[in-house]
N, C-alpha and C positions, 0 to 999 in steps of 0.2 A: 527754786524756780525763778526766773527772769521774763518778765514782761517785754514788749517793744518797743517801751520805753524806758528800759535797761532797769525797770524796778525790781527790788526783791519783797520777798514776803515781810522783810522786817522794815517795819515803816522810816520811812526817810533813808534808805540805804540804798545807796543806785550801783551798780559794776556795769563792767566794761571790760573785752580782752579775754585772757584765758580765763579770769574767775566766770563770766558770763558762760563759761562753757561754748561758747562761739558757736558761729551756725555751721562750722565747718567741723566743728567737734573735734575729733582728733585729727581730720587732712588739712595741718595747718603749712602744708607743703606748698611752694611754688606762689607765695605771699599773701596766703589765704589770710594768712590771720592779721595781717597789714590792714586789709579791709574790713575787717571785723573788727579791731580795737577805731578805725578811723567810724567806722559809720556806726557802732553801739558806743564811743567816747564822744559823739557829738552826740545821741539821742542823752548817754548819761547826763551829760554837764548840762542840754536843755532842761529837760527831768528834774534835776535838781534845783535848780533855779529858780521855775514854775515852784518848785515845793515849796523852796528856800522865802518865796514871798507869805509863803501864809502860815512863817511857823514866828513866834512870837515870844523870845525866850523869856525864861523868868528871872527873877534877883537872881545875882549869881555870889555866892557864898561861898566860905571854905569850912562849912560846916564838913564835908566829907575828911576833911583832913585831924580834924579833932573825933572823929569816929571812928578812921582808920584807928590813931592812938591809943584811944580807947581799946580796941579789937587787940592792938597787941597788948597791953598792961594787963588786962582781964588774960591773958592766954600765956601771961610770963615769956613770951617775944622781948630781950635786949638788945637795941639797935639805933644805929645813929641814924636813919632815916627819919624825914620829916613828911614824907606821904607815899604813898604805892608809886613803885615802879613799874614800869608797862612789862618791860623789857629786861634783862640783868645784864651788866657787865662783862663782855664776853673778852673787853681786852686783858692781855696776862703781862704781868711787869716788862717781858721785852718792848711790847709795843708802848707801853705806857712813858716807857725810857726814854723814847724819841720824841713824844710830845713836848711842845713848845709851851714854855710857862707865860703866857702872854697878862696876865693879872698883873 
């Protein structure tokens, strides 16, 4: 659920656009949803902002990176990764071929 001020339920998460589910829901025909990403992308980014002033981070650490390693060794995981990936690798050796070795 999305608020009017394009909040979600999950604290500090704001959307905007198709995720908002837009007020036009699915007639995003005839540049509905032009106005929908325009006028819930300026309430988000306010929203945010407002939030962004009263969040106050803490130390920041790379203690999660020695836990991840942990998680694998304890689990017999062998890998040259040095911390979680969000995302994997979806390029396959042709594309990789064409990359420019710029190092």
């Amino acid at each position: 659920m999305v608020n009017d001020r394009a909040e979600t339920s999950v604290s500090g998460f704001f959307v905007a656009g198709e995720v908002a589910g837009s007020v036009h829901e699915k007639n995003r025909l005839m540049g509905n949803s032009v106005r929908g990403y325009s006028v819930f992308g300026k309430r988000a980014g306010v929203s945010t902002a407002e939030y962004a002033r009263g969040v106050f981070p803490r130390k920041l650490t790379l203690d999660h990176v020695a836990h991840y390693s942990k998680m694998l060794t304890e689990e017999g995981v062998k890998t040259s990764n040095k911390a979680p990936i969000l995302l994997p690798d979806y390029r396959e050796k042709r594309v990789l071929s064409r990359s420019l070795d710029i190092l």
